[in-house]
N, C-alpha and C positions, 0 to 999 in steps of 0.2 A: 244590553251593550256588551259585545264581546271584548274578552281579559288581553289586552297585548303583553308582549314580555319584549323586551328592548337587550340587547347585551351591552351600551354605554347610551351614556346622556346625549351625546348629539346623534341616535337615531331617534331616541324619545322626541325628542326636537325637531327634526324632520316632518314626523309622524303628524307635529300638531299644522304644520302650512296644506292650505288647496293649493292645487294648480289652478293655472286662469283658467276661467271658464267652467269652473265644477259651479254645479247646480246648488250646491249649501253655501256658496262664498255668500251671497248677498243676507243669508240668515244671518252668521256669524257676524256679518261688517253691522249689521242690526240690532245684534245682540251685544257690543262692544262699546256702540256708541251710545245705546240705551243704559247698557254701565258704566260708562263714564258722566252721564250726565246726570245718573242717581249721584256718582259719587263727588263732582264738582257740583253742588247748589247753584252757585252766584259764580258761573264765569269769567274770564275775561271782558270786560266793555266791546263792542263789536265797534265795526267803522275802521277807519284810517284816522292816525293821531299824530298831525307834524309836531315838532319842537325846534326851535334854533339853535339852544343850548344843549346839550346832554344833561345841564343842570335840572333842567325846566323839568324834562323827558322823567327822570330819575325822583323830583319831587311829583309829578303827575301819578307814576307807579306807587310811591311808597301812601299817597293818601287812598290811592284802592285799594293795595293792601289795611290797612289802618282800618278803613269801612268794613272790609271783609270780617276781620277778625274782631273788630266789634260787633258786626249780625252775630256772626257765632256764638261770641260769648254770652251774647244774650240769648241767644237761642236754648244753650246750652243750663242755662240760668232757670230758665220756663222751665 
């Protein structure tokens, strides 16, 4: 791989986006999504989730958080 040399941060930055249509975009969109889903285990729950109240909404979230970070801990525990 060849050395670039950048003279500030937003050419370095630049450097790192394809254009549409370049032939390595779909590696890269492959390789982001494969490290993002190393690095989330246990997702979001998928589906559509109504609520009436923001209340309902707000304790529905906070018991998957709750779940999550008990997998974890236990994970972590092993």
């Amino acid at each position: 791989m060849p050395i670039q040399r950048f003279r500030d941060l937003d050419s370095a930055r630049e450097a790192l986006w394809l254009a549409p249509g370049d032939p390595r975009l779909c590696a890269k969109i492959r390789h982001v999504w494969s490290f993002a889903q190393r690095l989330a285990k246990y997702p979001h729950p998928r589906g559509l989730w109504r609520f009436r109240p923001i209340e309902e909404a707000n304790a529905h979230h906070a018991a998957w958080v709750a779940e999550r970070v008990r997998r974890l801990a236990s994970e972590r525990r092993s």
